[in-house]
C-alpha positions in Angstrom: -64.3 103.6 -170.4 -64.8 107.1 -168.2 -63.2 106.5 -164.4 -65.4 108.2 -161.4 -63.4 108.1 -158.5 -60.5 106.6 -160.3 -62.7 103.9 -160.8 -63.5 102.9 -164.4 -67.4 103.8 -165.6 -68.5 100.7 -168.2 -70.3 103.1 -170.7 -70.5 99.6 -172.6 -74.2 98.4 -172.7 -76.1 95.0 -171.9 -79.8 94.3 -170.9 -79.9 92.8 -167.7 -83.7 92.7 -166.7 -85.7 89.5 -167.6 -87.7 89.5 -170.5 -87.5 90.6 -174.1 -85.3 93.9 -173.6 -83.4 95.3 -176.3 -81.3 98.6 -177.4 -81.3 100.1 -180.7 -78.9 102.8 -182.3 -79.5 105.0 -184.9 -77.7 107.4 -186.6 -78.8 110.2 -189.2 -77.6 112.6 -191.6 -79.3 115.9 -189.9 -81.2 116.6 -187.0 -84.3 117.1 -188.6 -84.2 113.8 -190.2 -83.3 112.3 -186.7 -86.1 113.8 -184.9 -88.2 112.6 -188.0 -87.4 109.6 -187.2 -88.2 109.7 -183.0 -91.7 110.8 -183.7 -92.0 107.8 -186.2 -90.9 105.1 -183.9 -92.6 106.3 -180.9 -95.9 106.1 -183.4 -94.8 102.8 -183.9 -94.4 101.7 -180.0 -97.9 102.4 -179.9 -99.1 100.5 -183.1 -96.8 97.6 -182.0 -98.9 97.6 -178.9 -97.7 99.8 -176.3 -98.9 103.4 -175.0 -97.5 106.5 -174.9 -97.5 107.0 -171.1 -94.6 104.3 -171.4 -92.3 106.3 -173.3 -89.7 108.9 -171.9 -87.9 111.0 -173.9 -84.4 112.3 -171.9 -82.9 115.4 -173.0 -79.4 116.9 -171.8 -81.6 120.4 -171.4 -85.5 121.4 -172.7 -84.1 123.5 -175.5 -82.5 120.3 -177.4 -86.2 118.7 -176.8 -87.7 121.7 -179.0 -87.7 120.5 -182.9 -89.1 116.8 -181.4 -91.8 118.8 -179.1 -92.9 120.8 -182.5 -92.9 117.4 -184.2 -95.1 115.8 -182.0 -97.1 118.7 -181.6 -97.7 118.4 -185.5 -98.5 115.0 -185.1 -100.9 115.1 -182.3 -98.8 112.9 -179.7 -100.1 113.7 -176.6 -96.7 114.6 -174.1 -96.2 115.9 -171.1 -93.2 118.2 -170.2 -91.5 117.1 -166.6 -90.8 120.0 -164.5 -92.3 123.0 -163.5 -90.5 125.4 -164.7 -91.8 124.7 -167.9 -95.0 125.0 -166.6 -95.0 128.5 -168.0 -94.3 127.8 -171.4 -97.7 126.6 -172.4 -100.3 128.8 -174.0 -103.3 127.9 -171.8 -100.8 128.8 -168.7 -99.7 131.9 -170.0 -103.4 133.0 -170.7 -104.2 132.6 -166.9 -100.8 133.8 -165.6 -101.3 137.1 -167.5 -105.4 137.4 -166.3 -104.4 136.7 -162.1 -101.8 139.3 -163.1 -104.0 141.9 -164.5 -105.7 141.7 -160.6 -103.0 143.8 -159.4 -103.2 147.2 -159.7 -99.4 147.0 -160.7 -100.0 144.1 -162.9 -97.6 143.2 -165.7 -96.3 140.4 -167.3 -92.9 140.1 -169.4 -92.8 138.2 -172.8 -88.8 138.6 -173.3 -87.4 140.8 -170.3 -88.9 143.9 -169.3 -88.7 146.5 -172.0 -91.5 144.1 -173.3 -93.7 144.1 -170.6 -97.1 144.1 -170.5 -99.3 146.0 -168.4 -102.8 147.4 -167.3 -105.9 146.4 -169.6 -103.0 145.5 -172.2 -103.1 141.8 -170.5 -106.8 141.7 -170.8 -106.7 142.0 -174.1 -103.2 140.1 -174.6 -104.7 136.7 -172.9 -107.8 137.2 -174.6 -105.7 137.1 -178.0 -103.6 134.2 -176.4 -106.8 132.3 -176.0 -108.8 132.6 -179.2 -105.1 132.2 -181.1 -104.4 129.0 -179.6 -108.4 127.6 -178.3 -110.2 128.8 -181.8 -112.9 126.3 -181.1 -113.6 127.6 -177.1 -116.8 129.0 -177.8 -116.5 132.0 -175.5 -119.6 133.8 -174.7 -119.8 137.0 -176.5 -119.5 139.3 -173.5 -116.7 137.4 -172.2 -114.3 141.0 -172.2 -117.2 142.1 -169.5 -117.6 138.7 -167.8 -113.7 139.7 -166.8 -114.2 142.9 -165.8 -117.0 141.9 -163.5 -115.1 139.0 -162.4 -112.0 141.5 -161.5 -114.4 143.7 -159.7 -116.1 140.9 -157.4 -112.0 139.5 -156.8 -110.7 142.8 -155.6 -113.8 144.0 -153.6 -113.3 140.7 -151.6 -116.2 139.1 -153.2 -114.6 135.4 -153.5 -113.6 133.3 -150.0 -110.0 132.3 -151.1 -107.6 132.5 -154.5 -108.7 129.2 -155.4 -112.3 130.0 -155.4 -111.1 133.5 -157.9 -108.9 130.7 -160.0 -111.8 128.6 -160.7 -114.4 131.3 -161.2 -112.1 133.0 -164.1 -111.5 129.1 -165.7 -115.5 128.5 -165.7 -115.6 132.0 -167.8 -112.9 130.9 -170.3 -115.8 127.5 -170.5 -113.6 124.9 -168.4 -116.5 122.9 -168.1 -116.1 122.2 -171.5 -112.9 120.5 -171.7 -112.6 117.0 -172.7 -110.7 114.8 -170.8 -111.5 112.2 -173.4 -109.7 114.1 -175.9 -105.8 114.0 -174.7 -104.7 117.4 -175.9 -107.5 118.8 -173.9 -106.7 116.9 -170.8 -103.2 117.7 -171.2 -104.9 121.3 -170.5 -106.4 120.1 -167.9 -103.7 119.1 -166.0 -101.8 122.2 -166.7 -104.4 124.3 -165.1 -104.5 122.0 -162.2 -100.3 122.3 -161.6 -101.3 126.0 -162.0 -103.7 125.5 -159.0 -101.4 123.5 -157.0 -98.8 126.4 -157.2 -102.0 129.1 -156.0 -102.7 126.9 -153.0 -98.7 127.1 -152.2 -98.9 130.7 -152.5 -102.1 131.1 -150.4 -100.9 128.7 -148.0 -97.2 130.7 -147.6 -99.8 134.0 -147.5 -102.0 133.2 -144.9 -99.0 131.4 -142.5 -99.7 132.8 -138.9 -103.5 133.9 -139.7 -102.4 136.8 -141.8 -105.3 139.1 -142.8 -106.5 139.3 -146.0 -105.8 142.4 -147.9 -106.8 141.7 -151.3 -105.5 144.3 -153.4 -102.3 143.9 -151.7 -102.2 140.1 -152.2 -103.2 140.2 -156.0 -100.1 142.5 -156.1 -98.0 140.2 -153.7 -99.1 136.9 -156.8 -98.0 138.8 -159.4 -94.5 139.4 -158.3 -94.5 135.7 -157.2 -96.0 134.4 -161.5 -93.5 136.5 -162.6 -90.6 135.1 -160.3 -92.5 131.4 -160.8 -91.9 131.8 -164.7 -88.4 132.3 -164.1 -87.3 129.7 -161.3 -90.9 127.7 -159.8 -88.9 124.6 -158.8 -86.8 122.3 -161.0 -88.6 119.2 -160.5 -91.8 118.4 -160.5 -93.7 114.7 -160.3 -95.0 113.7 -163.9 -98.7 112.9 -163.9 -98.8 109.1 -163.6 -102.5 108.5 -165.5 -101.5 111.3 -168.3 -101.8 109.5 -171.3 -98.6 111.3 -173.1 -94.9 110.8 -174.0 -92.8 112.0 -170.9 -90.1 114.7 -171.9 -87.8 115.5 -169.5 -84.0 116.5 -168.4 -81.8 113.6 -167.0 -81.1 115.3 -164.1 -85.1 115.4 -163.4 -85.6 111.9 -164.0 -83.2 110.6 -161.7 -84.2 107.6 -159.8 -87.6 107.0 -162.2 -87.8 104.8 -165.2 -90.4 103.9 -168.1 -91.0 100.8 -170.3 -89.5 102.6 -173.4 -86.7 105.4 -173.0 -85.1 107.7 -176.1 -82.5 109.1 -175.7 -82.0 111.0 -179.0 -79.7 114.1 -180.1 -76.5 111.8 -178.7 -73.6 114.5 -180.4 -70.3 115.9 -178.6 -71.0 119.5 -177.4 -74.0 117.7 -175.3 -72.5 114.9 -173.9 -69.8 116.1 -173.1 -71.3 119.8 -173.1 -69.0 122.2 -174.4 -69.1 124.3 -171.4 -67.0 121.6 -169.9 -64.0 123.0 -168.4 -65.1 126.4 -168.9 -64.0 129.4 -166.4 -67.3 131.2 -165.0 -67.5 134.5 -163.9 -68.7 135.4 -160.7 -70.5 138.4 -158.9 -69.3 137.1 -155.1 -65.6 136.2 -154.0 -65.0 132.6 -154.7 -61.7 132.6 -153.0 -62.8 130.2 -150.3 -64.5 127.7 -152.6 -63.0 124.6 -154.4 -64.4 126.0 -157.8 -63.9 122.8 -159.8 -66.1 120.8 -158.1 -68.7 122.9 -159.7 -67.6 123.7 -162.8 -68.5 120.4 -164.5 -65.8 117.4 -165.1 -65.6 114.8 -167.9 -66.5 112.3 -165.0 -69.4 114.6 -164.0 -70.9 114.3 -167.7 -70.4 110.3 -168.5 -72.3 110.5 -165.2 -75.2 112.5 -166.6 -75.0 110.2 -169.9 -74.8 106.6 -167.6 -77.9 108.0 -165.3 -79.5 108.3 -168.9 -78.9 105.1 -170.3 -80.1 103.7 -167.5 -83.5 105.0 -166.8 -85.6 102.2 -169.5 -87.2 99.2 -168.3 -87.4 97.0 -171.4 -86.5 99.2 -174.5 -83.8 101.9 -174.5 -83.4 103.9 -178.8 -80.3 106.1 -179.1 -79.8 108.6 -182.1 -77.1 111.0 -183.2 -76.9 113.0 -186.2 -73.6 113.9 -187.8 -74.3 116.7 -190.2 -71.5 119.1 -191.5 -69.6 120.0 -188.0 -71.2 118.1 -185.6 -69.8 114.4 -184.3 -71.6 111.4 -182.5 -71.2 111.5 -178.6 -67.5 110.4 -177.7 -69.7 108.6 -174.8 -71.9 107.0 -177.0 -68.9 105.3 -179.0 -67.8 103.7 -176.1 -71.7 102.3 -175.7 -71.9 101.2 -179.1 -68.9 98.7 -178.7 -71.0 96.5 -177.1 -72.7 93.4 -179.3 -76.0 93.8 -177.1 -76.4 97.2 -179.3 -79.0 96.4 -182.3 -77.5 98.8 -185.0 -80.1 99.9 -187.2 -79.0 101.0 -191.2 -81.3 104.0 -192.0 -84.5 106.3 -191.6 -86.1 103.7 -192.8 -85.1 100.8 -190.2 -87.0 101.0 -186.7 -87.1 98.9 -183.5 -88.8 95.8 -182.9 -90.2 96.5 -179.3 -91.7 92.8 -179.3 -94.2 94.4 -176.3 -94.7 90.8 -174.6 -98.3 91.3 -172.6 -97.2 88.3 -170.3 -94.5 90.8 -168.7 -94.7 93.8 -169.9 -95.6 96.6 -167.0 -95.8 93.9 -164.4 -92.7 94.0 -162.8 -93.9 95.8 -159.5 -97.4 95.7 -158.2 -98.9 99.2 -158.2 -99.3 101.0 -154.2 -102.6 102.9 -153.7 -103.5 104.5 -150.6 -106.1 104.1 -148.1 -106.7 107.8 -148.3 -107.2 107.4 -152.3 -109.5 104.8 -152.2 -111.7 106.3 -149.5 -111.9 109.8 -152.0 -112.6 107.2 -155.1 -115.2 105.5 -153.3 -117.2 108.9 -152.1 -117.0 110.1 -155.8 -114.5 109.4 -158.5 -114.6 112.3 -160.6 -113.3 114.3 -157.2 -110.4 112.0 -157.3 -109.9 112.9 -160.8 -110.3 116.5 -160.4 -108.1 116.4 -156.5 -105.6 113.9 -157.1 -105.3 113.1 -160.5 -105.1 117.0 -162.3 -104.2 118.7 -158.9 -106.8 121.3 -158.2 -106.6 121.7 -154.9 -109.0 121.9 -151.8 -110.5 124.7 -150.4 -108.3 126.9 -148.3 -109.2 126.3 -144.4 -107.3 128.2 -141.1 -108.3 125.5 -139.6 -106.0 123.5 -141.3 -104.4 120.6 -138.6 -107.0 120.2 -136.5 -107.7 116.4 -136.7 -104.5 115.3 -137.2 -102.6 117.6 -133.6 -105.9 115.9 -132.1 -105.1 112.5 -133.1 -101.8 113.0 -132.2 -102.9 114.3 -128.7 -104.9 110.9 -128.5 -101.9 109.0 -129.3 -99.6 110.9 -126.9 -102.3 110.4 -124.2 -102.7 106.7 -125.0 -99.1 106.3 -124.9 -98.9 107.8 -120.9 -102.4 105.8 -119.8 -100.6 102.6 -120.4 -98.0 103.5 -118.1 -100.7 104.0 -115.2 -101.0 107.8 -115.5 -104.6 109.1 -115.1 -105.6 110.9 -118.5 -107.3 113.7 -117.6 -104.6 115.0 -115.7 -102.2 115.0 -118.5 -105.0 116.1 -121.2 -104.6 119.9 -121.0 -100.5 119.2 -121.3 -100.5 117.6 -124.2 -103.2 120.0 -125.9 -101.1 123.0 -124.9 -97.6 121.4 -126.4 -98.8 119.6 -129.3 -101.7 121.4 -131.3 -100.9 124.2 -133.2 -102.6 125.9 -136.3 -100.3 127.3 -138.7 -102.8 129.4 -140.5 -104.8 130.9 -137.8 -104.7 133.7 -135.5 -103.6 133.5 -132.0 -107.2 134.3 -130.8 -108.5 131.4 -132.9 -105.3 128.9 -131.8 -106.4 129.1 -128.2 -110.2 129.1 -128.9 -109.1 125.7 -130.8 -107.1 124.6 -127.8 -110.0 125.1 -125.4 -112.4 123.2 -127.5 -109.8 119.9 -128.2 -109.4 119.8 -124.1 -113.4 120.1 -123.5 -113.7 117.4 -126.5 -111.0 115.3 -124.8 -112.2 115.6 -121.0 -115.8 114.6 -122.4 -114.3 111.8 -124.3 -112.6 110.3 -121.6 -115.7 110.4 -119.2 -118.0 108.6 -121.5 -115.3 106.0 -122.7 -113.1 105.6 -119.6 -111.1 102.6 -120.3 -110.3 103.3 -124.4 -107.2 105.2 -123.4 -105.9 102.7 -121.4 -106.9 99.7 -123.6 -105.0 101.2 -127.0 -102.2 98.5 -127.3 -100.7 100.4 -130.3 -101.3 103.6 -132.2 -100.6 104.9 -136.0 -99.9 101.4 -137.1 -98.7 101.4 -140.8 -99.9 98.5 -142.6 -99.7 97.0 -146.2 -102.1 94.8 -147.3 -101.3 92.3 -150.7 -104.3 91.9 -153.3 -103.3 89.8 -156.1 -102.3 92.2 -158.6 -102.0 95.7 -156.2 -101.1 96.8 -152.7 -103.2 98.6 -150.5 -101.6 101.3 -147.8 -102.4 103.0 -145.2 -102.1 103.4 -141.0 -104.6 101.9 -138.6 -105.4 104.7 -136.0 -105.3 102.1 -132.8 -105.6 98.8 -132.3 -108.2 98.5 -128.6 -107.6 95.5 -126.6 -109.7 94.0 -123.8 -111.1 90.6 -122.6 -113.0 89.9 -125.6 -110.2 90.6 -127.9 -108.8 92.7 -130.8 -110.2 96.0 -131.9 -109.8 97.4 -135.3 -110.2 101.5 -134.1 -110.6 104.5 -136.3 -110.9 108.0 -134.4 -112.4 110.8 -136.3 -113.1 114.5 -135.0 -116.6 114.9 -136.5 -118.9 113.4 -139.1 -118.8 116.2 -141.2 -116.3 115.3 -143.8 -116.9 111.5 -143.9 -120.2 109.6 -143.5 -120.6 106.4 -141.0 -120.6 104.4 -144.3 -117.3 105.8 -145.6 -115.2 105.4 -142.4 -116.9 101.9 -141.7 -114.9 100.8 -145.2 -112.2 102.1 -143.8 -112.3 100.2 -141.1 -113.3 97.3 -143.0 -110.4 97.5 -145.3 -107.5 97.4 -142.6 -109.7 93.9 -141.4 -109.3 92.1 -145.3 -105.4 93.1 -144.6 -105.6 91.4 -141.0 -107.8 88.6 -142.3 -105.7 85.9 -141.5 -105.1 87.4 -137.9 -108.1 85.6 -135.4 -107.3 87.7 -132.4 -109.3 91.0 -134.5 -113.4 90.3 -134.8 -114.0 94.0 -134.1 -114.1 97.0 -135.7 -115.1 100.5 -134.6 -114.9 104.6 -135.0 -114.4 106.6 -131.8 -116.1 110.2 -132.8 -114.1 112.4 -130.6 -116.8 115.2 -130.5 -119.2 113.3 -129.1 -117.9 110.3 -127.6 -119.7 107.9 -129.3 -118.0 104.5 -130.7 -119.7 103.4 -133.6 -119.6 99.6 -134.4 -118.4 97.9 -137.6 -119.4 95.0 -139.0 -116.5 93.1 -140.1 -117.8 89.3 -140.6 -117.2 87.2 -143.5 -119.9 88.7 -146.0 -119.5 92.3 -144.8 -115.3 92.3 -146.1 -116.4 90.1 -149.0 -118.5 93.0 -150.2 -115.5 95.6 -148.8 -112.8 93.7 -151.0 -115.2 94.0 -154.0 -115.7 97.9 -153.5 -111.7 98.1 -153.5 -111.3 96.0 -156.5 -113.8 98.3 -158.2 -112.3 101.4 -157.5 -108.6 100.3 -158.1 -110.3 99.1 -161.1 -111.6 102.4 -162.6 -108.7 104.4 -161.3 -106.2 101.9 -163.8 -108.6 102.0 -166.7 -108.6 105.9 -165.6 -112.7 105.9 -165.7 -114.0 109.1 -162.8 -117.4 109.0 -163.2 -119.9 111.5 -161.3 -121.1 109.8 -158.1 -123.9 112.4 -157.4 -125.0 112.6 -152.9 -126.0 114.8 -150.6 -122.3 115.7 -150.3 -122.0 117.3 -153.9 -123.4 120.7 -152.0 -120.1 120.4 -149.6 -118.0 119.2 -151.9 -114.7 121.8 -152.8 -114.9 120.8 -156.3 -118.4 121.7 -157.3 -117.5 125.0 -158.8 -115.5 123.0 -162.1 -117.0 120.2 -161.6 -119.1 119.8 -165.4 -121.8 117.3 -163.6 -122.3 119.7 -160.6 -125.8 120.9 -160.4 
């Protein structure tokens, strides 16, 4: 027993979920026989019927996960390292940090502090080393060294429209397109390279905040202050790919709150839980006089806490290990655990865990939430929802960024008024003026956009003059139940008039989705409001130029809608993106990686 808040902590474990749950111990002679041992029963999860994207290995800190990350490494078990400061510590990552580096006319890159920096052409060659070290079989082209240089050229002479669009051009030279996603330690490069774009588009984004102009060479210097600070401290946490088919490795502490079918928890020895810094007196560079110290300094209360958050993380299965080689002793936390009879004590190396994966309950204890949003972008093409959604490349940067949603917010605020009587075009330019800003363009551009939304409104209002008025409610979240999923998302406005209910979607333009695409999208909220007789319309209001488009939502019409949504949830479980070539693969903002663009 450990007491938090004078309050005893029952360290003394029990399953307590329905089903066939179980916790194992295990105890070894040395820690390479123990992490021997992980790698063989997570093997064995799988072979006993389970996957790897069900398994979570928690770790006190990354550099106790290092002999079990070379193991699996060895072994070809696909994994995925939580947290984004580890990011950086993968070879295809540190191959493009070093090449977005060498941009910068001050360009460098540090391999362990900075009398080892790297600088100039010296990362040119140093990535290209990187690469053909760790990707023999990459088939670059032979002038790939000149392919750079002319691709560093075209970058700083302002020949590309954004950092994303330089990103993608340097990954199609290093053969992107080539990557397997079939193959899981390709797609586990993949992904990386897509976090890697996630974190250009934040820095692009915090770049161009207030319409900034672009400077190139000055923002190529500005990113590689920013990789080089990234390495060090980019974020503690970071979301863990759902659909990446690998082990999860991560910290307690960045896995609070989530869970997985099958947790380890291995490496259980005093001087990690407790950690012998425990206690310890810190120096420090600022006058700590006025601060209660202790409460930061790390209690035994603090660390059973860290070792309860742990234990408690598995859905069905949770494995603990120790070793107890010469000088090192099981976790004084971990004895008080193994006192209860609900721990299966297993003899040897050779002993392993019975997951008895039961397919009548196993990874069915919550119903899986998709958005509206995600199954609109699966429908118009699924490999973009891979490429967007799944891996995390991200769209192309726009200063225009904001528009439709401050319009549709100036549509709801002016809704809001009309129903209290208030004539809408005299409280249009108001709103307009108040509530639409654009965070990434230039003032001349803000009130250009300004002008245009009140014009669009004014002209909307003429043609429809009782919509404003008739909007009962607006931004309506609803969640519709489908037998094995739920389906999210919020209705724009509901219209109301003598004939009934309207189902209402308001869009700015048709540029970005087709009639087709938003009538499903109306179509889907009416399968949620089946039940509800009152709704036998559906609609989209384009706000351009006025026009209400009507939607067929009878019987057969959301018969066919439900079976498009049960297709594409469909694929996106099974994890199948195929190409869905249109007319819209010209426009799309993936078509410079995507392998099946033309």
């Amino acid at each position: 027993m450990t007491t938090r808040n004078n309050k005893s902590i029952d360290l003394c474990l029990k399953a307590t979920r329905v089903g066939m749950n179980n916790i194992y111990y295990n105890g070894f002679k040395s820690e390479n026989e123990e992490t021997s041992w992980v790698a063989d029963a997570i093997e064995k999860y799988v072979s006993d019927g389970g996957s790897y994207n069900e398994i979570c290995v928690l770790v006190r800190i990354f550099k106790f996960a290092e002999s079990l990350i070379s193991e699996l490494r060895k072994r070809n078990i696909p994994y995925s390292i939580t947290g984004k400061r580890r990011l950086f510590g993968y070879a295809e990552v540190i191959v493009v940090t070093k090449l977005m580096a060498w941009l910068s006319f001050k360009g460098f890159y540090n391999e362990k502090g900075l009398k080892n920096s790297i600088t100039g052409d010296k990362l040119l060659e140093s990535a290209l080393t990187d690469w053909q070290t760790h990707f023999p079989n990459s088939s670059l082209n032979s002038n790939v060294r000149r392919q750079l240089e002319n691709w560093k050229a075209k970058s700083l002479s302002g020949g590309y429209d954004d950092i994303k669009s330089v990103y993608e051009a340097m990954l199609n030279i290093l053969n992107f397109k080539q990557l397997d996603e079939a193959d899981k330690k390709q797609m586990q490069v993949i992904l990386h390279f897509g976090q890697f774009s996630t974190m250009l588009n934040n820095f692009e984004h915090s770049l161009r905040l207030g319409g900034s102009k672009r400077n190139w060479e000055e923002d190529f210097n500005t990113l590689c202050f920013y990789l080089h600070e990234a390495k060090k401290s980019y974020g503690t946490v970071s979301e863990e790919v759902s659909n990446s088919e690998g082990v999860a490795i991560s910290t307690i502490h960045q896995f609070k709150g989530l869970d997985r079918d099958c947790v380890f928890m291995p490496y259980l020895i005093d001087g990690h839980y407790p950690s012998s810094q425990m206690g310890k007196s810190k120096s420090y560079m600022v006058d700590v006089s006025s601060f209660v110290i202790g409460r930061y300094a790390g209690t035994r209360e603090d660390e059973a806490n860290i070792f309860y958050e742990g234990i408690s993380r598995p859905k069905h299965s949770l494995v603990m290990t120790s070793n107890y080689g010469k000088g090192t002793e099981i976790s004084p936390f971990l004895k008080d655990s193994l006192q209860s009879n609900f721990v299966i004590k297993l003899n040897d190396k050779y002993s392993f865990p019975d997951f008895q994966i039961d397919p009548t309950t196993h990874s069915v204890d919550e119903l899986k939430s998709y958005g509206v949003s995600e199954i609109m972008l699966n429908h118009k093409c699924p490999r973009l929802y891979f490429l967007r959604e799944i891996c995390g490349y991200s769209s192309k940067f726009n200063q225009m960024l904001g528009y439709g949603k401050c319009l549709h917010f100036c549509v709801q605020q002016i809704a809001e008024k009309t129903t209290m009587g208030i004539d809408p075009h005299t409280i249009v330019d108001d709103i307009v003026e108040k509530h639409l800003h654009l965070p990434f363009a230039p003032n001349t551009d803000n009130v250009i956009a300004k002008q245009k939304a009140k014009k669009m409104l004014h002209d909307y209002i003429d043609r429809n003059p009782d919509d404003m008025a008739n909007m009962s409610d607006t931004e309506i979240p609803i969640t519709i139940k489908f037998h094995d999923y739920l389906v999210e998302g919020k209705i724009d406005a509901i219209i109301v008039d003598n004939d009934g209910k309207d189902i209402r979607e308001n869009k700015t333009s048709e540029e970005v989705m087709s009639k087709e695409d938003m009538s499903l999208q109306v179509q889907i909220y009416a399968v949620g409001l089946t039940g509800n007789n009152s709704f036998k319309r559906g609609s989209v209001a384009f706000l351009d130029d006025g026009t209400v488009h009507t939607v067929d939502v009878g019987k057969e019409s959301l018969k066919a809608a439900q079976q498009i949504i049960d297709d594409c949830v469909s694929g996106m479980e099974r994890g199948y993106y195929p190409p869905k070539p249109s007319t819209f693969c010209e426009k799309c903002d993936m078509k410079n990686i995507c392998k099946f663009a033309k």
